[in-house]
KOLKOLNU-202646 format. One record per residue (C-alpha): residue number from 1; residue in three letters; y, z, x. Coordinates in steps of 0.2 Angstrom, whole numbers, plus 5000, padded with zeros to 4 digits. Layout:
N
seq	type	north	up	east
NUM	ALA	Y	Z	X
...
This chain:
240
seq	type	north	up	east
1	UNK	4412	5041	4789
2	UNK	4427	5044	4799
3	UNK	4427	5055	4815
4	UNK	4444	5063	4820
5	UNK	4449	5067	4837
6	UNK	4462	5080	4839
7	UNK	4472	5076	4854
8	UNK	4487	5085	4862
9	UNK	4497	5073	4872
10	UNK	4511	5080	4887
11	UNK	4501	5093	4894
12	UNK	4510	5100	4909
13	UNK	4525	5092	4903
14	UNK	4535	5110	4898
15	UNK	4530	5126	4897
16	UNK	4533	5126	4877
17	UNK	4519	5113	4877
18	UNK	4507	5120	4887
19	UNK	4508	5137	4875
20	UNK	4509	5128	4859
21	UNK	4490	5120	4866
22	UNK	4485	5136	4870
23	UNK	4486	5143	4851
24	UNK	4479	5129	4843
25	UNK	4464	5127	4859
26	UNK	4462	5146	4852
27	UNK	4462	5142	4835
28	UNK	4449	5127	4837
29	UNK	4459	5113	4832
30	UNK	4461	5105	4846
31	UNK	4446	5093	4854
32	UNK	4456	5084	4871
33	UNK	4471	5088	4882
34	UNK	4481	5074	4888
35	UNK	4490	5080	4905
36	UNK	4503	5072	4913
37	UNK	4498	5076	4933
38	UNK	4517	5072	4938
39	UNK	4524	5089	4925
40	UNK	4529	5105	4932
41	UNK	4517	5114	4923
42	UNK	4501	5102	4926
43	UNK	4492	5117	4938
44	UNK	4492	5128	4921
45	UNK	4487	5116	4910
46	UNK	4472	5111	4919
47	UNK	4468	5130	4919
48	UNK	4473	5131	4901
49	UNK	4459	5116	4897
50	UNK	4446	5121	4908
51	UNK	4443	5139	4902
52	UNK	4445	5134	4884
53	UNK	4432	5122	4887
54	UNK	4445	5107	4881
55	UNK	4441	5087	4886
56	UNK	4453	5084	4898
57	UNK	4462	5066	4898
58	UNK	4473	5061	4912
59	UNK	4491	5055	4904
60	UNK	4495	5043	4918
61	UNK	4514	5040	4921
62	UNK	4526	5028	4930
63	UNK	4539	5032	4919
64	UNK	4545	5048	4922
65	UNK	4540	5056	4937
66	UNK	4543	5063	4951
67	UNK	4529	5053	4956
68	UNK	4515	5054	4970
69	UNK	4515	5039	4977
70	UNK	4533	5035	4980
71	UNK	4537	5025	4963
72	UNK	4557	5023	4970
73	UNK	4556	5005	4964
74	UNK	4549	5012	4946
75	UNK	4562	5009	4930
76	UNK	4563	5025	4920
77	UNK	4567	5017	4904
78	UNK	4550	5008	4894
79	UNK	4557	4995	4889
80	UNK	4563	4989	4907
81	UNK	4543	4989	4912
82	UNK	4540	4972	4901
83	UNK	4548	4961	4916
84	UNK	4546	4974	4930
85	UNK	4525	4976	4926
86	UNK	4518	4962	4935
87	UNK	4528	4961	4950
88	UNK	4525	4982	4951
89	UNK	4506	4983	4947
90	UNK	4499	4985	4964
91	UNK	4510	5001	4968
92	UNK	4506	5007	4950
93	UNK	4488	5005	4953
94	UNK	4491	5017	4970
95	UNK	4502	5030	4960
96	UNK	4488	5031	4944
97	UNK	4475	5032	4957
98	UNK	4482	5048	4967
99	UNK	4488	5055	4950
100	UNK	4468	5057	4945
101	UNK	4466	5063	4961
102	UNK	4479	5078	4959
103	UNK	4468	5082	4944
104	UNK	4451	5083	4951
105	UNK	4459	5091	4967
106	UNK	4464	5104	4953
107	UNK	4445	5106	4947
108	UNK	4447	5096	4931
109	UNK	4433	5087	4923
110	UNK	4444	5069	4918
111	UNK	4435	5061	4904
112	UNK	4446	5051	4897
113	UNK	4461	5042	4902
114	UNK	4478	5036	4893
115	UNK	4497	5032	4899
116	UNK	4514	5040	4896
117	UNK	4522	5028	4883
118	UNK	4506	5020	4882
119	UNK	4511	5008	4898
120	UNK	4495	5005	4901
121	UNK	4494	4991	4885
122	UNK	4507	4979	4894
123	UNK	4494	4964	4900
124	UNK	4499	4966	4920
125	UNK	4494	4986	4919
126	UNK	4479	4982	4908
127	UNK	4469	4977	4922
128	UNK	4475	4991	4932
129	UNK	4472	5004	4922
130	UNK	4454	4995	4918
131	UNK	4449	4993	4936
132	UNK	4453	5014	4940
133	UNK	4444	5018	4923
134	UNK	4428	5009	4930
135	UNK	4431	5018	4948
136	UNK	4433	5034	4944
137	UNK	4418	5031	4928
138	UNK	4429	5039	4916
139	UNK	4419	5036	4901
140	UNK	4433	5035	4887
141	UNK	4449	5026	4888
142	UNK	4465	5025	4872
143	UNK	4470	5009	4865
144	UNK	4482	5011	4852
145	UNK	4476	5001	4836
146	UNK	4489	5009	4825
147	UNK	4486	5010	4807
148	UNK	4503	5015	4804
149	UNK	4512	4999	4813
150	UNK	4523	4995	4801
151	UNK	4531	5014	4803
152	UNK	4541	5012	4819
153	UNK	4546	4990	4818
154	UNK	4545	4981	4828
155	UNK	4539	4993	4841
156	UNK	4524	4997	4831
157	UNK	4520	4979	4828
158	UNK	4519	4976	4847
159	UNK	4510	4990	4851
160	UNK	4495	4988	4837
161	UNK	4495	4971	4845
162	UNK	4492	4973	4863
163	UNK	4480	4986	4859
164	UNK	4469	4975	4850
165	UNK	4470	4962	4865
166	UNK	4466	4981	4876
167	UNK	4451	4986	4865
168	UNK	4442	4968	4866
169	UNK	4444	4969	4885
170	UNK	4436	4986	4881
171	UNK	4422	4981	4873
172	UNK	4416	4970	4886
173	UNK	4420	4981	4901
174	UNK	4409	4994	4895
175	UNK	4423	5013	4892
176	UNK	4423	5020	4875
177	UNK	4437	5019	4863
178	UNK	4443	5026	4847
179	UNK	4445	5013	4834
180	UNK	4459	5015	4829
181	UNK	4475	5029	4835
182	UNK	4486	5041	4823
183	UNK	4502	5048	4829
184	UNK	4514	5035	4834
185	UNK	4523	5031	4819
186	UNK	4529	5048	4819
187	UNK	4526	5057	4836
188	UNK	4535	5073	4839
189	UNK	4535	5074	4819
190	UNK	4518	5074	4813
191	UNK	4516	5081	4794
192	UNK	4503	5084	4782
193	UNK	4508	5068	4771
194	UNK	4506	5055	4786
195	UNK	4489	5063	4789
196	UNK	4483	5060	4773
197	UNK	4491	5044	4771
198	UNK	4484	5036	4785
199	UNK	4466	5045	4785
200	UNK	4465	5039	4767
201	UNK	4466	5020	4772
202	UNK	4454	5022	4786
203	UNK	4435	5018	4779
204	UNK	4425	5022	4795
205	UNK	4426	5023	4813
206	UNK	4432	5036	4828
207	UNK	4450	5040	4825
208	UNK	4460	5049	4840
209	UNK	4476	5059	4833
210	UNK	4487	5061	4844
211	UNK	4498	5077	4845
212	UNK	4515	5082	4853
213	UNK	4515	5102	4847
214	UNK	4529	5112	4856
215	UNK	4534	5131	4853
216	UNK	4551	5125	4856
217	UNK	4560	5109	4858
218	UNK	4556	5098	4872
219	UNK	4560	5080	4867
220	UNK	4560	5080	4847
221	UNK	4565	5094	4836
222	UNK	4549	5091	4826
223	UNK	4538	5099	4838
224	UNK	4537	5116	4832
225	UNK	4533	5110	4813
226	UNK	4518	5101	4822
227	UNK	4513	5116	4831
228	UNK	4516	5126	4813
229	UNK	4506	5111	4806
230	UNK	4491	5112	4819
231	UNK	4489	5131	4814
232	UNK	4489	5127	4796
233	UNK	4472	5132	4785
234	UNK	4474	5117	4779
235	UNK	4473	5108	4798
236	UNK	4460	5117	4801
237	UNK	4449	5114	4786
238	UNK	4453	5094	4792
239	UNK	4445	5096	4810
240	UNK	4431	5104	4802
């Protein structure tokens, strides 16, 4: 049997997002809220969370900022992080650490935690964001074993990958983890046939989907379709 987790990924990012989470928290459909403690709206979006009685996961960035910590020496591009990541872990760990505290400071429960474009898979940052998880006992951690890596190549090759390497580190360390993650071959443009593509291939196991609804634009022109997607019967005939 397969067990889907609905997750909503930005939180605090843009005000669109933080609404579009809001009508599917109200709708049911929605099971965790990833929030981003460096976003503008991240005071609403713990409030959002917490009287809708959402998991709350703590999107952890040193990326995009403005960070907590300082993070001057942070590269804002992703791909830049592959050679910058050993040499930068110990002020990642420092930013990651204050950016869960700005989220308890804020009341929020943090039971899971993950990374704004999933940073925390590069081997350096793994055993950062390890060492936190088991600090701060937060009880469930994402590794993204992609069963649509072939949909984004090479990217979604490298990815699957190190999150394979993640989730057998995982296993030993002791945090939960889904077994396998939906959404990254087509993040900001989720449909109903990808869904039942994917979901179709996957036997048995916890499964997180991960979802970026939007009432407007904020980074992809397919967020609105998610959110229109999210509300759909049909969507939430799947969750039940």
């Amino acid at each position: 049997m397969t067990r889907l987790t609905v997750t909503i990924d930005d939180g605090g990012m843009h005000e669109a997002v933080n609404k579009a989470a809001e009508e599917c928290m109200k709708a049911g459909v929605v099971h965790r809220y990833s929030i981003l403690p460096t976003g503008d709206g991240v005071v609403s979006a713990c409030s959002l969370a917490m009287s809708e009685g959402v998991q709350i996961s703590a999107h952890l960035d040193c990326c995009r900022g403005p960070f907590l910590h300082g993070g001057s020496l942070f590269p804002r591009k992703a791909s830049r992080w592959f050679t910058a990541a050993r040499k930068l872990a110990p002020q990642v760990r420092a930013e990651w650490s204050c950016q869960l505290e700005k989220l308890l400071s804020l009341g929020a429960m943090v039971t899971c935690i993950d990374s704004h474009r999933h940073l925390h898979h590069l081997p350096p940052l793994q055993d950062v964001f390890l060492e936190i998880a088991g600090e701060y006992r937060i009880g469930t951690v994402r590794t993204a074993v992609l069963p649509d890596r072939y949909s984004r190549f090479p990217e979604g090759l490298w990815l699957d990958g190190l999150g394979r390497r993640l989730q057998r580190r995982v296993a030993v360390r002791g945090p939960g983890t889904a077994s396998r993650m939906l959404g990254f071959g087509a993040a900001g443009s989720v449909d109903r046939e990808y869904i039942r593509k994917h979901l179709a291939a996957i036997d048995t196991g916890d499964v997180e989907l991960v979802m970026h609804p939007a009432t407007e634009r904020v980074w992809s022109p397919g967020q609105p379709r998610e959110l229109k997607l999210m509300l759909s019967e049909w969507f939430r005939e799947l969750v039940k």
